[in-house]
ZAMARGU-4260 file (C-alpha; in steps of 0.2 Angstrom, whole numbers, plus 5000, padded with zeros to 4 digits):
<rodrens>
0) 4942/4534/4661 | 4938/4519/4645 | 4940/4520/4658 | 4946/4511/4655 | 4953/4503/4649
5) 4969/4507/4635 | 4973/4493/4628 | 4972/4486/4609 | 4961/4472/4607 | 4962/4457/4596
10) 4944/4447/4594 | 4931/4445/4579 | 4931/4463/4580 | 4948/4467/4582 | 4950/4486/4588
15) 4967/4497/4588 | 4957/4509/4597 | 4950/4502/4613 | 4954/4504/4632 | 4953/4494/4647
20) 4944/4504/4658 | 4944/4503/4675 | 4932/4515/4678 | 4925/4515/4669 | 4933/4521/4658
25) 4940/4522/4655 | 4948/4529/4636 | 4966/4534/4632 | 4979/4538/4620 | 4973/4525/4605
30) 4975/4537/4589 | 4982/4553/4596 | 4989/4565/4582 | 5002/4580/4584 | 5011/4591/4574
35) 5022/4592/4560 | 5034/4580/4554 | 5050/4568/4559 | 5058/4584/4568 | 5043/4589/4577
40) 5046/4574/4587 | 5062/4580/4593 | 5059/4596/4594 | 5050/4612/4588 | 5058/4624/4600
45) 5074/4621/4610 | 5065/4631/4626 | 5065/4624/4645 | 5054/4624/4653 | 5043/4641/4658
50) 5046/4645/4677 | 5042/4662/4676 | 5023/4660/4676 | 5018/4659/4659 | 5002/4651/4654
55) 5007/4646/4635 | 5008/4627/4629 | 5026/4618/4637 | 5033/4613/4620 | 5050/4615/4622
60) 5063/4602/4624 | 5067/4596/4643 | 5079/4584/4639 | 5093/4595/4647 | 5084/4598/4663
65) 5091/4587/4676 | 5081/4568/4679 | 5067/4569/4686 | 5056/4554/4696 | 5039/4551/4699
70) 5029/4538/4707 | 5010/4536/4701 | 4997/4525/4707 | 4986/4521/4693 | 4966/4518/4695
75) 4965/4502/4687 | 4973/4485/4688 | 4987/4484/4675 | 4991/4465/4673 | 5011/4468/4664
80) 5016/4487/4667 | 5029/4493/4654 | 5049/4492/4659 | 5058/4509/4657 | 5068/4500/4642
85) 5052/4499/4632 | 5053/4510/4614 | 5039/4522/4618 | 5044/4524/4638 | 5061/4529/4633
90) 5058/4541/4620 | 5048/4549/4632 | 5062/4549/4643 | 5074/4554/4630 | 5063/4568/4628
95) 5059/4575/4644 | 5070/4568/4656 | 5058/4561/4667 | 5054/4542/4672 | 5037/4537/4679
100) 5036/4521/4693 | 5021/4517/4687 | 5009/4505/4701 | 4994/4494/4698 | 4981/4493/4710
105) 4973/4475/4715 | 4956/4474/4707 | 4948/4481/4721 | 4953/4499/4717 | 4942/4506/4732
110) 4952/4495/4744 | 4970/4499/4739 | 4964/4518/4739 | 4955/4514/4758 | 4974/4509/4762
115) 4982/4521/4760 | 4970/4532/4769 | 4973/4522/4782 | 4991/4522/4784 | 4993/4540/4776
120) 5007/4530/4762 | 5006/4539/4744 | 5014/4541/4731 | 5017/4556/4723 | 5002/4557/4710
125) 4986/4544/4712 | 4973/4540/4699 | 4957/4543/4706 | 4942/4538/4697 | 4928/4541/4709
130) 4926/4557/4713 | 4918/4554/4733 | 4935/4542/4734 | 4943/4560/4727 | 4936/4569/4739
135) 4941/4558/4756 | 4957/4561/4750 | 4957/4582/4747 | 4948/4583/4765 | 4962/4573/4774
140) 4975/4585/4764 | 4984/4571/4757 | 4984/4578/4739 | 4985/4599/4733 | 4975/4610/4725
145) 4982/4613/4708 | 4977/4629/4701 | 4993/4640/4704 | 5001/4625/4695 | 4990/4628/4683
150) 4992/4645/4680 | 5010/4645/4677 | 5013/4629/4670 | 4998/4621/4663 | 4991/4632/4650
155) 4992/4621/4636 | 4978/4610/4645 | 4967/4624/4652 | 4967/4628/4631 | 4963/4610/4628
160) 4950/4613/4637 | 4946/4627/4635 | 4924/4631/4637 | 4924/4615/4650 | 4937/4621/4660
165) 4927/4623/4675 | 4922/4608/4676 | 4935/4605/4684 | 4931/4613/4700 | 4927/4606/4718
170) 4913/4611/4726 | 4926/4623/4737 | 4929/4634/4723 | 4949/4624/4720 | 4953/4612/4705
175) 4961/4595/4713 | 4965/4585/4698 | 4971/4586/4681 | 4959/4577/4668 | 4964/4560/4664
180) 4961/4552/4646 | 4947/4568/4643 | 4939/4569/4624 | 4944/4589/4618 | 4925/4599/4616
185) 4921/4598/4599 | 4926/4581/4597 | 4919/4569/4583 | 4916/4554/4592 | 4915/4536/4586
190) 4909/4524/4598 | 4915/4504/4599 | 4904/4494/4610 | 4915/4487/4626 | 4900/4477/4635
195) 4892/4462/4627 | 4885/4443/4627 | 4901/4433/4619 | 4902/4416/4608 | 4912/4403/4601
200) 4909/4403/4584 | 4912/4384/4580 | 4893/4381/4585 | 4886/4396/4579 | 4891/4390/4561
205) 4885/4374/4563 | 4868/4382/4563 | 4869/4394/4548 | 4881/4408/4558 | 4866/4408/4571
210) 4865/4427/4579 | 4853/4426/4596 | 4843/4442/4595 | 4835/4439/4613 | 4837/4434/4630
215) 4821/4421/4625 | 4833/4414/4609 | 4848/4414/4619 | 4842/4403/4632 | 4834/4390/4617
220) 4854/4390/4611 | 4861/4385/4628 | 4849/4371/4629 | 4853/4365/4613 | 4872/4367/4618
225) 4870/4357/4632 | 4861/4345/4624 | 4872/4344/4610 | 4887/4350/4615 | 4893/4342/4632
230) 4912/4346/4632 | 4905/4365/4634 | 4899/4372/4649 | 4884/4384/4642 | 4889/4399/4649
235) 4902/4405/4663 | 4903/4420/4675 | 4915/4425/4687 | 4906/4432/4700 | 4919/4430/4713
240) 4927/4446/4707 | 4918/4461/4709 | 4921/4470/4692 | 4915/4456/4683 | 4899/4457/4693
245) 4898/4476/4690 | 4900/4475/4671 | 4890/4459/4668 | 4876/4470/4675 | 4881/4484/4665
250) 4880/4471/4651 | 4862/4466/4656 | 4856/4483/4657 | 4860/4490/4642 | 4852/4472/4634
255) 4835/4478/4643 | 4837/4497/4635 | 4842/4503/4653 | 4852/4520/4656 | 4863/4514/4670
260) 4879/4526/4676 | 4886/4521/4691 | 4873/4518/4704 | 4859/4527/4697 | 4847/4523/4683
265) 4841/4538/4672 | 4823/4534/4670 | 4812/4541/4653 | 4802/4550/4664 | 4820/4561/4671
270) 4821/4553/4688 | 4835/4544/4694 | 4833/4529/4706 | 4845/4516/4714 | 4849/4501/4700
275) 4841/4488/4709 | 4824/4494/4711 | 4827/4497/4690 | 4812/4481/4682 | 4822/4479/4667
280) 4840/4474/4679 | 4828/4465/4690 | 4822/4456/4676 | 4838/4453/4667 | 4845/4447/4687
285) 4828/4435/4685 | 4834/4427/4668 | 4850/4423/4674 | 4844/4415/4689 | 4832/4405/4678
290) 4846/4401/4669 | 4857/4394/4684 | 4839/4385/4687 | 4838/4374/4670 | 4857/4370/4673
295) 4863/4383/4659 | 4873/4391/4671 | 4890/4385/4676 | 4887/4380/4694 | 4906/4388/4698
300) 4900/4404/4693 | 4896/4412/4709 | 4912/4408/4719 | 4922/4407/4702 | 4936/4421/4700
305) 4944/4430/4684 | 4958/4420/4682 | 4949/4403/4683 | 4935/4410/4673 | 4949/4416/4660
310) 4958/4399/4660 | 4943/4389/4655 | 4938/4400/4643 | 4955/4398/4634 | 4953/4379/4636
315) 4940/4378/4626 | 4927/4374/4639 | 4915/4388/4640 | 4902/4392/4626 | 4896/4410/4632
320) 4896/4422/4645 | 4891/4439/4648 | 4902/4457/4652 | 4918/4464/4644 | 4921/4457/4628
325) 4940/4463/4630 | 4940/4456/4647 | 4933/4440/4645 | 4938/4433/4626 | 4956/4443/4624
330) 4966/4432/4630 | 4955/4414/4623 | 4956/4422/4605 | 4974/4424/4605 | 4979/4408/4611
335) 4966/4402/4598 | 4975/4412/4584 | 4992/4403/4590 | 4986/4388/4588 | 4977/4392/4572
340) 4959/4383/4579 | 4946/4385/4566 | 4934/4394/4579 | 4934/4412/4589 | 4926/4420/4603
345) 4913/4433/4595 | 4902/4445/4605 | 4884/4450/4600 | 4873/4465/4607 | 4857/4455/4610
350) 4838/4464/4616 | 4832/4458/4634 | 4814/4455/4625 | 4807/4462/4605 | 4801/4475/4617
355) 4815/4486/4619 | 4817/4500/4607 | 4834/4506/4608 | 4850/4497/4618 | 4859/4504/4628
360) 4876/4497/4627 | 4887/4511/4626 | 4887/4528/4638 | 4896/4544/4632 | 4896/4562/4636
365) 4909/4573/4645 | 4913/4567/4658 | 4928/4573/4669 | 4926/4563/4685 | 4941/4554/4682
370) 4960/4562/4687 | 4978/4563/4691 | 4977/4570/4710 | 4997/4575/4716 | 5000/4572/4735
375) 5007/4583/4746 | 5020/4570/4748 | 5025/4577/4730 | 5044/4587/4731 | 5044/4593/4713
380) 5025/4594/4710 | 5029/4611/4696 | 5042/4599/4687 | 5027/4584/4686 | 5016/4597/4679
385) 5029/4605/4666 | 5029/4585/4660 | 5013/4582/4660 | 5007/4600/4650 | 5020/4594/4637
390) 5010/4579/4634 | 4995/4588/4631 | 5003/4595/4617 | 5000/4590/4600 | 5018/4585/4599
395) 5018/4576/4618 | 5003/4566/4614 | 5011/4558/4598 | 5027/4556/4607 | 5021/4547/4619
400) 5009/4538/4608 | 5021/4526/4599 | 5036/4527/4589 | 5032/4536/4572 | 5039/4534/4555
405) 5037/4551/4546 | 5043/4545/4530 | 5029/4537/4523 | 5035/4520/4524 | 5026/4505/4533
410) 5042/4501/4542 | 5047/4485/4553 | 5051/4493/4571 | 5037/4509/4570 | 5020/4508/4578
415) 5013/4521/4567 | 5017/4530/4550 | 5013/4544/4542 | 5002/4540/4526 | 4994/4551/4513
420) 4974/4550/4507 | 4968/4563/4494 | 4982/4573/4498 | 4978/4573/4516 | 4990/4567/4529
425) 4985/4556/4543 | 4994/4544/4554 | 4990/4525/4553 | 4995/4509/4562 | 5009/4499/4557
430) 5009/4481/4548 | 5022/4478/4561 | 5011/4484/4577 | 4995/4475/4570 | 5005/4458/4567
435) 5013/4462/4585 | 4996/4464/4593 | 4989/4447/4584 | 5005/4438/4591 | 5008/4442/4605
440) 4996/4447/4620 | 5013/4455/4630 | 5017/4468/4615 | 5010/4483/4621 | 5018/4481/4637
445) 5034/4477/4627 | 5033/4493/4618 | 5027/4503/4630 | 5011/4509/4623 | 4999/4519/4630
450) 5009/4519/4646 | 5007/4537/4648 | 4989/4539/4639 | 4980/4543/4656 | 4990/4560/4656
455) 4984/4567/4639 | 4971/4569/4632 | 4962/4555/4623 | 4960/4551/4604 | 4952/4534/4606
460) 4941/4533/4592 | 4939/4553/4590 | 4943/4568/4578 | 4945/4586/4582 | 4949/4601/4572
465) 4967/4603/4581 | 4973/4585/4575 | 4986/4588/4562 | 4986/4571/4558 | 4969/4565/4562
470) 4969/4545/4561 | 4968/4535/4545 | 4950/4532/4534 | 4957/4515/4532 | 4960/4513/4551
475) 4942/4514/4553 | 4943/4498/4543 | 4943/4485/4560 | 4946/4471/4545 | 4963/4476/4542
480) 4963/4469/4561 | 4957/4451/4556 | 4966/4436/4554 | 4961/4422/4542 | 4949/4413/4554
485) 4942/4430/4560 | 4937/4435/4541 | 4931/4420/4536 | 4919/4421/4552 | 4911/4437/4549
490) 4911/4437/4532 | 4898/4422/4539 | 4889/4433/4546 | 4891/4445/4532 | 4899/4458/4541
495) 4909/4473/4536 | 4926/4479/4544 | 4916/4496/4548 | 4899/4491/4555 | 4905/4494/4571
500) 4903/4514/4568 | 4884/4511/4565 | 4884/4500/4578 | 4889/4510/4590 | 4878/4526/4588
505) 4864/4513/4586 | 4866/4506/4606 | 4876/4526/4612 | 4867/4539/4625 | 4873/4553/4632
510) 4875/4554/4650 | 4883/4572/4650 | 4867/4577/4661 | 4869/4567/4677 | 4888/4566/4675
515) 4898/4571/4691 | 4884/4567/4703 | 4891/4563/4720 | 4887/4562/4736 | 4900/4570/4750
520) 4909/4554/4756 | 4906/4560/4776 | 4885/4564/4769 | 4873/4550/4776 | 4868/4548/4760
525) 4883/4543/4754 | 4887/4529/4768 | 4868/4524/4764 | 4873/4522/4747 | 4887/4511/4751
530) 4884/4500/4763 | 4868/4494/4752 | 4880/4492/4738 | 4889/4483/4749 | 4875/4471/4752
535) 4868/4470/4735 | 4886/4463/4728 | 4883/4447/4740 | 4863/4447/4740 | 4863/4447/4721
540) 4875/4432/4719 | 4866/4425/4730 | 4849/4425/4720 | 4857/4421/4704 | 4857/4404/4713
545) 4841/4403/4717 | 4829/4388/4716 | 4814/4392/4710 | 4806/4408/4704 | 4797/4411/4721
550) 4813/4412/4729 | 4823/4423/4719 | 4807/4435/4720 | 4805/4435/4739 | 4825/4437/4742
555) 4824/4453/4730 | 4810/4461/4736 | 4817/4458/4754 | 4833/4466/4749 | 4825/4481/4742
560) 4814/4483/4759 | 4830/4481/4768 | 4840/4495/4754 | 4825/4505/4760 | 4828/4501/4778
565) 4848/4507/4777 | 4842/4522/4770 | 4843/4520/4749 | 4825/4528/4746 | 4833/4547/4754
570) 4848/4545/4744 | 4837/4545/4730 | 4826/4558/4732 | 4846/4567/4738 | 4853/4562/4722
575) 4837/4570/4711 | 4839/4587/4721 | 4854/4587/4715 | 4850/4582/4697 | 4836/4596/4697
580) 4848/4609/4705 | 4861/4606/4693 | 4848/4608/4679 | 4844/4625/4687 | 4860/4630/4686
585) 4864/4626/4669 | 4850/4636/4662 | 4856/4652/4668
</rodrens>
């Protein structure tokens, strides 16, 4: 779920479409479309809601079924949750008659979900993005099986999905979960890069708009920054907090060509084997230490968490680092924009070495790991699922995408409008919602936006056949994102408002293949898997700090004998019975 994120973005490449992901994710509700115009919003059919069994679409108005409450634990962390005042969350409200109490999880997602294992406390629907953590919780009977739910009130998602809709299915013949953020079959899909190497321009134009192409020529440019440059550090991580670790290596791996998804990587020869024992991360792992080694490498970084990490980026103290480009340069570029400096944070989509033939920044496929899971504590579980069906209809999901303007006009107030372009309709962001994104980094929150994408189905950067109003040509456009300092900077670099399409499809591989490949959580292979992840996280951080080649050499080769020792090498060959069973299967 991009995963992921759902949040707008404002950077050098300035996105209305991308989502924070915590899971990966993560993608949600960024351009949904729906039907009709201003009075489909309110209403198409003045129907309740079907109790009788019916599998057809829940379209009708609820708003005179009595209020209804629900509390959700979501699968990421959520910095500022909307109120229920915000614009989008009330029409929503207005419209159904049911409020969400939306909860964030810490950063550590695993651990909060561990909790209430534990303590058998849940709320009445939880996020669950990893499909073993899913599992822990179907065994202990803390959340349902959904299919009679389905069956009389979800039809308009089982049409959504229609071919796929069996992959849905545990391995016990039940369906537990209903898709979150999930890209309709048939989709046409534009991909924006979300990991990436980040700059600050100022000193990039100083030499000529200078684009590092290698992890050979980045390492030149930190020496010279440090050399020339003493009021930055060269580059900063923030190691101290375990998703930053887990996308900077996701960052690294697609520099080096790698196919990394989850704990496996994808090899050209069709095996799968633990991400460690990968050369190109070990390699990539190697430069950073060398880094650490020349004193490129801000000496805080292993111990250094997100916020402290975030705070000197803003500051102006940091020249590079390495992960999430939303994550990491979001909040710096804003404060920038607000205090008009003459300089960005940019993110580039360097090689490892001249070596690697293709990148591998970006992983897409269908993918429906991730999903809305109602406990048992639920009282009104057909209710939740009348509301959530309805916004998986084309006039739920632009409902609870943003406020629209159906009269054509590009109106203060309205986060989308309805335009015209050769005498087709689509829907296109507002001047008021791109300004209110470049001003302030609590508007969506304010508004409410895509508070309620991760029960829909997910437009971010994607057209499908069923879209009435597919989103704008010119939305593809990221320059109609850019502030003055953001143009002038990639018009430096000679860089077009839509590069990012080719850009994408460039570094993009499809990991629909191995998607969905879990171990059972109680399986030995699953608690191998675990507890060496476990270790890695602190052995890794470790030899990042390393003092000399030899060392970070013998501590890694004695962490992958140890791996071995804990059991890694069987849930390998576990994890490629699966993959080739799974290929067996698919060909019949």
């Amino acid at each position: 779920m991009r995963q992921a994120s759902v949040r707008k973005v404002l950077g050098i490449m300035l996105s209305a479409f991308i989502i924070i992901t915590a899971a990966a994710g993560c993608s949600n509700n960024s351009n949904n479309n729906a039907k009709g115009d201003a009075a489909q919003q309110t209403s198409e059919s003045n129907g309740a809601a079907n109790t009788e069994g019916n599998a057809a679409a829940q379209a009708g108005d609820m708003s005179a079924l009595p209020d209804a409450e629900f509390s959700v634990m979501l699968g990421w962390n959520v910095p500022q949750l909307a109120s229920q005042d915000a614009p989008v969350v009330k029409q929503v409200y207005d419209k159904t008659k049911v409020r969400l109490n939306l909860e964030s999880p810490p950063a550590n997602v695993d651990e909060k979900l561990n909790i209430m294992l534990a303590s058998g406390e849940m709320t009445d629907a939880i996020v669950i993005n990893n499909p073993s953590m899913a599992q822990k919780f179907i065994d202990a009977g803390y959340v349902i099986p959904l299919d009679e739910l389905f069956d009389k009130y979800g039809g308009q998602i089982k049409e959504n999905l229609n071919s796929v809709w069996g992959q849905l299915k545990n391995e016990d013949g039940k369906i537990y979960k209903i898709p979150s953020g999930y890209i309709l079959p048939g989709a046409d899909r534009m991909l924006e890069t979300g990991y990436s190497f980040q700059f600050l321009t100022n000193v990039l134009e100083a030499k000529g708009w200078y684009k590092p192409q290698t992890f050979d020529e980045l390492t030149a440019l930190l020496q010279e920054v440090k050399e020339k440059y003493p009021q930055y550090i060269p580059m900063s991580l923030a190691l101290g907090t375990e998703s930053f670790f887990t996308n900077m290596v996701k960052t690294l791996a697609g520099a080096e060509g790698v196919r990394l998804y989850n704990d496996y990587v994808w090899t050209p020869d069709d095996k799968l084997i633990y991400k460690y024992k990968d050369a190109g991360i070990r390699d990539s792992l190697k430069w950073l230490n060398q880094l650490y080694q020349q004193g490129l490498l801000d000496e805080e970084s292993a111990v250094q968490n997100i916020d402290g990490f975030k705070a000197k980026m803003a500051s102006e103290k940091v020249f590079s680092s390495i992960g999430s480009w939303f994550d990491n340069m979001y909040e710096a570029n804003s404060i920038f924009t607000q205090d008009k400096k003459p300089f960005r944070f940019k993110y580039f989509l360097l090689k490892g070495n001249p070596e690697v033939a293709k990148t591998t920044y970006d992983a897409y496929g269908a993918n429906y790991d991730s999903g809305v899971y109602i406990s048992s504590k639920m009282k009104d579980p057909e209710r939740f699922m009348q509301f959530v069906n309805y916004l998986n209809t084309q006039e739920g999901n632009l409902l609870q995408k943003g406020v629209v303007n159906f009269d054509g006009e590009d109106k203060d107030g309205y986060d989308y409008f309805i335009t015209e372009e050769e005498g087709k309709k689509y829907i296109k962001s507002t001047t008021f919602q791109v300004n209110g994104w470049q001003n302030d980094e609590l508007f969506a929150s304010k508004r409410g936006l895509n508070t309620f994408g991760f029960l829909t189905f997910s437009t971010d950067m994607n057209d499908h056949p069923s879209f009435t109003y597919q989103m704008s040509r010119k939305e593809l456009d990221f320059s109609m994102w850019w502030d003055d300092e953001t143009k002038r900077a990639n018009e430096g670099y000679g860089e077009k408002g839509t590069d990012w399409i080719e850009e994408g499809r460039s570094t993009g591989w499809d990991y629909t293949d191995i998607a969905g490949l879990n171990f059972k959580p109680e399986s030995a292979e699953y608690i191998a898997t675990t507890k060496v992840n476990q270790l890695s996280y602190n052995t890794i951080v470790k030899l990042i700090l390393s003092a000399s080649d030899a060392e970070f050499d013998k501590g890694y080769d004695e962490f992958l004998k140890k791996a071995d020792d804990m059991g890694i090498g069987q849930a390998e060959a576990a994890m490629n019975q699966m993959y080739q069973d799974r290929k067996a299967e698919w060909k019949q």
